[in-house]
BALUMMI-422295 format. One record per atom (N, C-alpha, C): residue in one letter; z, y, x. Coordinates in steps of 0.2 Angstrom, whole numbers, plus 5000, padded with zeros to 4 digits. Example, Ala and Ser with C-alpha at 12.3 -4.5 7.8 and 13.67 -1.06 7.14 Angstrom:
BEGIN
A503949725066
A503949785062
A503949845066
S503549895064
S503649955068
S503950005064
***
This chain:
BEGIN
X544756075673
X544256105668
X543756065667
X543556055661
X543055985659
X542456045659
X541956005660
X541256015661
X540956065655
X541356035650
X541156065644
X541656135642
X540956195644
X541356275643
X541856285638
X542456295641
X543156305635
X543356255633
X543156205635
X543656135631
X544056105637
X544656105636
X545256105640
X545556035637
X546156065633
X546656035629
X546556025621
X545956085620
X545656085612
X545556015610
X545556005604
X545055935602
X544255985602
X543755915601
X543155945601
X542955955594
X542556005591
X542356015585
X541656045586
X541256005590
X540556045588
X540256005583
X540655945579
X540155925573
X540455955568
X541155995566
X541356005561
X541056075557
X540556095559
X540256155554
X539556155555
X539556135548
X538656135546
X538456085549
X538756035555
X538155985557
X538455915552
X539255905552
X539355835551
X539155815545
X538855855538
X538655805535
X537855765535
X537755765542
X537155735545
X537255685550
X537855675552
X538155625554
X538255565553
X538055505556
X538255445549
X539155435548
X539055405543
X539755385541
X540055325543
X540955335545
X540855255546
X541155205542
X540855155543
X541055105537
X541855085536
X541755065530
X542255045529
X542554985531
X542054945532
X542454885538
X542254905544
X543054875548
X543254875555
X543454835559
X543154825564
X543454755568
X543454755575
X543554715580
X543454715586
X542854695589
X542454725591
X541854725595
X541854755602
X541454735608
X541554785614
X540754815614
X540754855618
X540154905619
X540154905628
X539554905628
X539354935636
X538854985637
X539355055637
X538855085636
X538555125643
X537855165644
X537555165648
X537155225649
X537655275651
X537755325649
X537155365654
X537055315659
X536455345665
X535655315665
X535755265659
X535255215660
X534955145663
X534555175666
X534455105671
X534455155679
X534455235681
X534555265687
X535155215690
X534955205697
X535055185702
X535155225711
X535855215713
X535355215720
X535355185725
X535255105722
X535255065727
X534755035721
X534254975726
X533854915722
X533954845725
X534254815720
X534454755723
X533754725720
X533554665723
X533054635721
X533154595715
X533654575713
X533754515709
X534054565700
X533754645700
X534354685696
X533654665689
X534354645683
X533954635678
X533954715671
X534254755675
X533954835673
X533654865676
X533654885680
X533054935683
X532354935681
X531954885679
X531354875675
X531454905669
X531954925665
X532054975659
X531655035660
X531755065667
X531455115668
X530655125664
X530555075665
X529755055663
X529555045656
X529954955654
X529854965648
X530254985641
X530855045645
X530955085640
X530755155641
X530455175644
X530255255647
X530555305647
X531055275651
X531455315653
X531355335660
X531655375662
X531555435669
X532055445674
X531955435681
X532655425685
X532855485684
X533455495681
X533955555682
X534055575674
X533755525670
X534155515662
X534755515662
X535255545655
X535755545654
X535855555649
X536655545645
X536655545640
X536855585639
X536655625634
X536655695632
X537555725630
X537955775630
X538655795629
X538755785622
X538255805618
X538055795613
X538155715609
X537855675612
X537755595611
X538455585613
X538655585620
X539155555623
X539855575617
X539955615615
X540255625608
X540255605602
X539655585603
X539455515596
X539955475597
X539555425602
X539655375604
X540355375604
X540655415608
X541455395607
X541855395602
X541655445598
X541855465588
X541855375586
X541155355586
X541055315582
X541455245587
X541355255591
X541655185593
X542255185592
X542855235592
X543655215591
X543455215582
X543355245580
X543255255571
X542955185571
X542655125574
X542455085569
X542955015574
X543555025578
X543954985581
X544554975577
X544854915578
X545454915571
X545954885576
X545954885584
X546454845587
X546754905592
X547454875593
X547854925597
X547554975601
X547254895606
X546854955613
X546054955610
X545855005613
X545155035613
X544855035620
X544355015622
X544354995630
X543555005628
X543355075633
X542855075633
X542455055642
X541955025640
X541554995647
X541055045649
X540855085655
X540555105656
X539955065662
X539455075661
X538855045666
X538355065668
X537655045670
X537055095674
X536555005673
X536155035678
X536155055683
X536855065687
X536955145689
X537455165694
X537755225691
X538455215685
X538955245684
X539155305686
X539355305692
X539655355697
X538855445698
X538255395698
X537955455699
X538055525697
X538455485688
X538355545682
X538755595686
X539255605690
X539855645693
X540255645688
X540955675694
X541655655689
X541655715685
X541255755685
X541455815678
X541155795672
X540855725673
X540655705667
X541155635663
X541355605669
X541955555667
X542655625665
X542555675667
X543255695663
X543155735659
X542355725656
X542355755645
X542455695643
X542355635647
X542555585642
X543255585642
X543555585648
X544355585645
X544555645640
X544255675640
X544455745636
X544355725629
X543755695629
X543555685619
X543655615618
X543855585623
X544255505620
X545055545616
X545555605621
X546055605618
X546055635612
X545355695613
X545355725606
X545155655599
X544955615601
X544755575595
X545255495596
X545655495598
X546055445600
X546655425594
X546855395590
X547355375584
X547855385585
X548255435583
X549255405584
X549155335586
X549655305591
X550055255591
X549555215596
X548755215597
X548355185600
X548255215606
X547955125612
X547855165618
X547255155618
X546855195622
X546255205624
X546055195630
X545655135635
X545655115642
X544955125644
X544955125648
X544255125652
X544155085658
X543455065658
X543355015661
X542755045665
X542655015671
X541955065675
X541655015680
X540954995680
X540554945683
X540354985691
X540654965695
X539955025698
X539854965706
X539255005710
X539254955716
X539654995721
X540055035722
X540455065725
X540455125730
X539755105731
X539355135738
X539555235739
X539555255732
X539755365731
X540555355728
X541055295728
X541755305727
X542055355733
X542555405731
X542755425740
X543355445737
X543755505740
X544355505739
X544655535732
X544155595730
X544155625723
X544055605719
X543455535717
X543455495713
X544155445710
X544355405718
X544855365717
X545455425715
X545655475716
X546055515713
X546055515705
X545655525702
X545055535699
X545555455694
X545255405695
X545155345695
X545855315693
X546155345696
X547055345697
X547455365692
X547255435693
X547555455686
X547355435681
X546855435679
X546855395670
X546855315672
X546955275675
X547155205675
X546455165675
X545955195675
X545055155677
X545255095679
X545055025675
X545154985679
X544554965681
X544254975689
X543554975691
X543254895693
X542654905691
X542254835694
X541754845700
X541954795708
X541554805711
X541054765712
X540154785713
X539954725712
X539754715721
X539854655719
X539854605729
X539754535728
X539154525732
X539054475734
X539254405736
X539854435741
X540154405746
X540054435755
X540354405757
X540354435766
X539554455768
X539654505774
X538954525774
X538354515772
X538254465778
X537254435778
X537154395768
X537654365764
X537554345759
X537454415754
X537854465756
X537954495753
X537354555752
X536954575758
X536354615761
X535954585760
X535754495758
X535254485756
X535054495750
X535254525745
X534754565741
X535154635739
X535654635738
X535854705737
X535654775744
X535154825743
X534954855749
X534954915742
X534854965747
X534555035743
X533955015743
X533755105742
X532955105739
X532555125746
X532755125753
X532155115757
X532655065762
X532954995756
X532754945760
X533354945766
X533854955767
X534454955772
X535054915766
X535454905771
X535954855768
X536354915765
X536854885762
X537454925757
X538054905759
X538254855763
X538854805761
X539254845764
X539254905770
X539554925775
X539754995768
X539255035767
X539455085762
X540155045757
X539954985755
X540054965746
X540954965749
X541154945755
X541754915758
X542054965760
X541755025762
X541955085763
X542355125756
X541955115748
X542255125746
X542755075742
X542655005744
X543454975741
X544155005746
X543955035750
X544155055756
X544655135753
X544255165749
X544555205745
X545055215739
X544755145735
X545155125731
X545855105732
X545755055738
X546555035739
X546755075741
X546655115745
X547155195747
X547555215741
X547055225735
X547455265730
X547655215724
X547555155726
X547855115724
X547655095714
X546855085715
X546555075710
X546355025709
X546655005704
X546454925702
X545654925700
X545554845705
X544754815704
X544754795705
X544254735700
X544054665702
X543454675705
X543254595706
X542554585709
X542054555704
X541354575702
X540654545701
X540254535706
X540254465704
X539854425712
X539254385707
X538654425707
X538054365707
X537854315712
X537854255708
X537854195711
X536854185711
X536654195718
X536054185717
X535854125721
X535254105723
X534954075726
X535154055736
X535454115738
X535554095743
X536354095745
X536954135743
X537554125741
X537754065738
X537354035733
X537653995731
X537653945733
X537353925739
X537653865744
X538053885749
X538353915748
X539053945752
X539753985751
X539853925745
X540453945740
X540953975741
X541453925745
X541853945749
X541854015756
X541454025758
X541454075762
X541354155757
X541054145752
X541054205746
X541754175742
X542154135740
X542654135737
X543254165741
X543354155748
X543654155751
X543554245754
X543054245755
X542854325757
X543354375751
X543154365746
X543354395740
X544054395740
X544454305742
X545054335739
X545454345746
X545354345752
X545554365759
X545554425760
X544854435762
X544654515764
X544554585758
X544354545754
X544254595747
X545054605743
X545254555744
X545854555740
X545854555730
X545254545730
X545154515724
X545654475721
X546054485715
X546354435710
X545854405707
X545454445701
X545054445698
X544554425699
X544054375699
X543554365700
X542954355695
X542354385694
X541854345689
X541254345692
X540754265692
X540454235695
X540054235688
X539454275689
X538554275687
X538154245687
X538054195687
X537254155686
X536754195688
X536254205692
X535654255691
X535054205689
X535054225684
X534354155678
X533954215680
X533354235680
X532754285679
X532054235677
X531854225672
X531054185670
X530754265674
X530154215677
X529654265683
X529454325677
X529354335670
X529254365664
X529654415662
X530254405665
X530854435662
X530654515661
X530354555665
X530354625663
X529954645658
X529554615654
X529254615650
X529354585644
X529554525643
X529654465638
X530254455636
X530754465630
X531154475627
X531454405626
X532054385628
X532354325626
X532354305620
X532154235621
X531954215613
X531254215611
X530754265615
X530254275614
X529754235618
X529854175620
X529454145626
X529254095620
X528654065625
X528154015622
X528553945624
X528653915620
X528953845618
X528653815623
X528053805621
X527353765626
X527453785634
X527453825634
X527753855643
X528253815646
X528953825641
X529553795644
X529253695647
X529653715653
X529653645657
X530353635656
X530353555658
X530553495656
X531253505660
X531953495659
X532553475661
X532353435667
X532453465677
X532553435680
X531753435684
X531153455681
X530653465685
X530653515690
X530053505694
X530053565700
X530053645696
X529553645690
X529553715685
X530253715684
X530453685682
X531353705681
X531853715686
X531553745692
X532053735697
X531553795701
X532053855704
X531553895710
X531253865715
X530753895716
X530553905723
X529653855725
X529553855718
X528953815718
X528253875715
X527653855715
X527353875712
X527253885707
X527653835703
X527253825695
X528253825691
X528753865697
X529153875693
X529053925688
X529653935682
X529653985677
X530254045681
X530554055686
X530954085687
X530954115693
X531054175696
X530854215702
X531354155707
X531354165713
X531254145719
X532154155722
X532354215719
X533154225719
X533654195715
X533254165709
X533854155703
X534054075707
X534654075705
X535154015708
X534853935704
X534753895708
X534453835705
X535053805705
X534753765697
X535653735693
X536053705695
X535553635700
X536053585704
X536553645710
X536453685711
X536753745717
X537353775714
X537253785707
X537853815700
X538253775701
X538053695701
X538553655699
X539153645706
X538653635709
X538953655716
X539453715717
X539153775718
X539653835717
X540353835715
X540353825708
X540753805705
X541253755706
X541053695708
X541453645710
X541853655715
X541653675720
X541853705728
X542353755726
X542053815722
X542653875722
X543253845718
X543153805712
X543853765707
X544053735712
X543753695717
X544453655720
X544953715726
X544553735726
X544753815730
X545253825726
X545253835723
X545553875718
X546153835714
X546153775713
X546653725710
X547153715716
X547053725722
X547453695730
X547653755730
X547553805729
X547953865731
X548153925727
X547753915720
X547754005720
X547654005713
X547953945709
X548153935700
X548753985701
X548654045694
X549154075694
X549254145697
X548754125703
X548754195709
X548054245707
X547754205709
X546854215708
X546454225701
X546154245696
X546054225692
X545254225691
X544754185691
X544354165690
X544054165683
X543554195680
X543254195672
X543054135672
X542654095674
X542354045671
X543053975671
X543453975675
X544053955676
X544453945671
X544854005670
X545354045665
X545053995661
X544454025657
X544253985652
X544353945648
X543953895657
X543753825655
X544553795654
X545053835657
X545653795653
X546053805649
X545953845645
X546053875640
X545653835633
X544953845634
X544553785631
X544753725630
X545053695637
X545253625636
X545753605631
X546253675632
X546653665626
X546453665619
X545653665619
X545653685611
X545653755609
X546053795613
X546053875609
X545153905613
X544853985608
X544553995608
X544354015614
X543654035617
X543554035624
X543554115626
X543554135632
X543754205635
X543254235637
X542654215636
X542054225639
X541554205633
X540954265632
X540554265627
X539954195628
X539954195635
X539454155636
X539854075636
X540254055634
X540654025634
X540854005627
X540854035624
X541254025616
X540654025612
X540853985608
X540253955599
X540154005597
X540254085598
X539754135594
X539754185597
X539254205598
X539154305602
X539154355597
X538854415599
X538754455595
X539154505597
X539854515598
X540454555598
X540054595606
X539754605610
X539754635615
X539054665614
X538954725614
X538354755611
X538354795617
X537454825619
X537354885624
X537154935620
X537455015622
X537155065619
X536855115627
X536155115626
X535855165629
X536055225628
X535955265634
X535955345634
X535655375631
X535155355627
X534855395622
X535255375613
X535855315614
X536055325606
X535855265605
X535355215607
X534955175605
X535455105607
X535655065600
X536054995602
X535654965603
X535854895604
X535254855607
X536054765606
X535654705605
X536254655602
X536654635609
X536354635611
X536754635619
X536554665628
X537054665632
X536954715638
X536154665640
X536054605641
X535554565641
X534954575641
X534854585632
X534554575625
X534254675625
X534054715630
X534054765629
X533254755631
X532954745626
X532354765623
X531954775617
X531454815616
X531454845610
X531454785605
X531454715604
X531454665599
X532054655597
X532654685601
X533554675601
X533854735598
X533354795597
X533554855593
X534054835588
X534354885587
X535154865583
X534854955576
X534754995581
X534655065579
X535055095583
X534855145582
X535155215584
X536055255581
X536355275587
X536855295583
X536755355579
X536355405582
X536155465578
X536055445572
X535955385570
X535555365560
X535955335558
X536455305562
X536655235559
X537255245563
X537955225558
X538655235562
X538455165566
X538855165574
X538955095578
X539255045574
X539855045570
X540255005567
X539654965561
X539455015560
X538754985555
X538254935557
X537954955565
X537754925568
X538154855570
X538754845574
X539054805576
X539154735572
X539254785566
X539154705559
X538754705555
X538154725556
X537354725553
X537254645550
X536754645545
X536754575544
X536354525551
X535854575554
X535454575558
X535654545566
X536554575565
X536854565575
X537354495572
X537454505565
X537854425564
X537354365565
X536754395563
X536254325562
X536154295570
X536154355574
X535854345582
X536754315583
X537454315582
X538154295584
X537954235582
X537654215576
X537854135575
X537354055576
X536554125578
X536254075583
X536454055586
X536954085591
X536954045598
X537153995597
X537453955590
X537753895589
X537053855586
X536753875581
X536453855576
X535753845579
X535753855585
X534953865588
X535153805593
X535753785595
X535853725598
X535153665600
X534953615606
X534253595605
X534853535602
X534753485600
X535253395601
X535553385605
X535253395612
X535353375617
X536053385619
X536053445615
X536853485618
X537353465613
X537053465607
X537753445602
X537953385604
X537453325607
X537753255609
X538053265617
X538053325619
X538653325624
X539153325623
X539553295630
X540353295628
X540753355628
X540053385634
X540553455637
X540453515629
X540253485626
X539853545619
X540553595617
X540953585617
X541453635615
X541753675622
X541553655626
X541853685633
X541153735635
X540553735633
X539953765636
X539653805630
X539353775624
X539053785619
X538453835617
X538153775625
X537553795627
X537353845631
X538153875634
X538053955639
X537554025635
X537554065637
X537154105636
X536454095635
X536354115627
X535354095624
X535054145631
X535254175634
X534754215637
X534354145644
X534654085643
X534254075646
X534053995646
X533954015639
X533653965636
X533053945634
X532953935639
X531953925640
X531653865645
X532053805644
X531653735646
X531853695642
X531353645641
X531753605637
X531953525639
X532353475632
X532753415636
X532053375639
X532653315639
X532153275642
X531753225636
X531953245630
X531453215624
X531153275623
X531053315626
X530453405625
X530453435619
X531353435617
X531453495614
X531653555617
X531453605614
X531453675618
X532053705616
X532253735621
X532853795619
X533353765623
X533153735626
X533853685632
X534053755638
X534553755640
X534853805645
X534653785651
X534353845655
X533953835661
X534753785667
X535553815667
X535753795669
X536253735668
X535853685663
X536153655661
X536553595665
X536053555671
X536253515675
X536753555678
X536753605681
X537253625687
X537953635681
X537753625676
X538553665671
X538853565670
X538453545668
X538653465669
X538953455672
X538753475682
X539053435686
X539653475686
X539653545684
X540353565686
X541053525682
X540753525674
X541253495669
X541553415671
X541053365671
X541053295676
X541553305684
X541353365689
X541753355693
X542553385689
X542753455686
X543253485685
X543753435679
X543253395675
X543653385670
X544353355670
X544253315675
X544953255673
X545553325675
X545553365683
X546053405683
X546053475678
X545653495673
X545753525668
X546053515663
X545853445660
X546553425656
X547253415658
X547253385664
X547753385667
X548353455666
X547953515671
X548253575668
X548353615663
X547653595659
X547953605651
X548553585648
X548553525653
X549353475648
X550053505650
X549753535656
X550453585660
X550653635653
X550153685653
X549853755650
X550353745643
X550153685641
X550353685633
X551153725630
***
């Protein structure tokens, strides 16, 4: 029985009298975008230190035990398959912590995904969570409609407990393992999201290995944790030029006074490293087994074809966040009030999605390049990474240069010659 009184197998029709024509409408272009939507907010019940949501709390005002209304959540799904023009429809669900909403809330979703679902189209679902309230009725749950779940980890304990804790400060990593522990019982596919921070990332190999050993991870995606010490307040893009320091100073590197970045986020030379350490891991054993995001990619790129990865590929924009109150926003990132996109309530998503406004922010990322990067060699393999962390500059003191740019050098210098290599295989 869905949570919602008397809706079973009905479709749902609370907008079809006297409300819809207040509804927006959706347009009549339609394309492929993804959505991560947040249906709890920034609620949590754990606090990692290094978490670049939970400060929404603040400066969006919103309130632990926000949710997105049965109402909205109806929107949002209406409008997101109505503005999708490809086979499958894959929705993302995130937090904060997912799981808190309860599963009587995940099964209106499946109920009004089926009631708005297209002849012939499949509808998937995707779900972030840190694992910790998965149990047996979940993964049941989880099982039957095909979730394909994301766990976020670390790595093996002491890396993994140093910043992931709850909220009075105990470790998680026994809870988070308990529930992978559920999932493979019932046999629920999950990958892994592993933030690469400060201290983990000089201990590649025992988190790569952790992951695909004991985790059992295929799947694997590896996070940068960039944070400017400003970040809860200061909207990307919105920094002082004059501020950003130089490619390669102590300000562009943690753990100084006069750095721009908190004390966790992963120093670039350490990126490069990570990366280099897990690829050869990876090239020795486990091409074809294992699959790696930033990897995959990187060889896929090398042939020339388009990259798999936003942060990665010459233009963004397709991956949009939508708040629990309705509110889009141009990326999961980008969720501050200067990235408003609008409201679903006023404005259909598909409207939103190819706005004049979310294409201008998609072809920045290229167009806002500093020189330094266009006269890279790696430029079509990188293309600058993600603007969100774009706040130092070259060493001719243009601004807008990638806080990770050295560590992402050393990776492409060390991986390149065996990327082409396998590229040549791949063709």
């Amino acid at each position: 029985m869905s949570a919602i009184s008397g809706v079973t197998e009905q479709p749902i029709t609370m907008f079809a009298k006297g409300v819809s024509s207040r509804e927006p409408k959706a347009p009549a272009q339609k394309g492929r975008f993804h959505a991560m939507a947040k249906p709890v907010g920034s609620t949590c019940n754990i606090d990692c230190a290094y978490c670049y949501y939970l400060h929404k709390e603040h400066l969006l005002h919103q309130h632990r035990g926000d949710r997105m209304e049965l109402s909205m959540l109806e929107r949002y799904i209406r409008q997101y398959i109505e503005a999708q023009n490809g086979e499958e429809i894959i929705f993302s669900w995130q937090g904060g912590e997912p799981t808190m909403l309860g599963l009587d809330f995940f099964r209106d979703i499946v109920v009004m995904q089926q009631a708005y679902a297209p002849e012939g189209r499949r509808v998937l679902n995707d779900l972030q969570t840190n694992g910790t309230l998965l149990n047996d009725e979940w993964c049941q749950f989880l099982k039957q409609h095909d979730f394909l779940v994301g766990i976020s980890i670390d790595g093996p304990q002491a890396l993994h407990d140093a910043f992931r804790r709850d909220r009075k400060g105990q470790p998680t990593f026994e809870k988070v393992m308990r529930g992978v522990d559920f999932l493979k019982k019932h046999e629920v596919k999950f990958n892994t999201l592993t933030v690469v921070n400060r201290v983990n990332a000089k201990r590649p190999l025992d988190v790569y290995r952790f992951l695909r050993n004991e985790m059992g991870s295929t799947y694997m995606q590896f996070i940068p944790c960039v944070e400017p010490k400003n970040f809860q307040n200061v909207a990307p893009q919105h920094w002082s030029a004059d501020a950003m320091p130089l490619l390669g100073s102590s300000a562009a590197r943690p753990g100084s006074e006069e750095s721009v970045v908190t004390s966790w986020s992963v120093d670039p030379d350490d990126w490069g490293y990570f990366l280099s350490r897990t690829f050869d891991e990876w090239i020795k054993k486990d091409v074809g087994r294992v699959l790696v995001n930033l990897f995959e990619t990187a060889v896929v790129q090398t042939m020339g074809k388009p990259a798999q990865t936003c942060v990665t590929a010459e233009f963004c924009g397709k991956a949009l966040a939508v708040e629990h109150t309705g509110e889009v926003y141009s990326c999961d990132h980008y969720v501050y009030p200067e990235w408003s996109l609008g409201n679903i309530a006023d404005t259909h998503l598909g409207t939103l999605a190819f706005s004049a406004q979310q294409q201008r922010f998609g072809y920045a990322k290229r167009d806002a390049l500093p020189n330094y990067c266009k006269q890279c060699k790696h430029i079509k393999l990188c293309w600058g990474e993600c603007p969100k962390n774009r706040f130092i500059r070259s060493p001719e003191g243009e601004p807008g240069l990638n806080y990770l740019c050295a560590g992402i050098r050393r990776f492409h210098d060390h991986a390149g010659p065996v990327l082409r290599q396998l590229a040549g295989r791949t063709r």
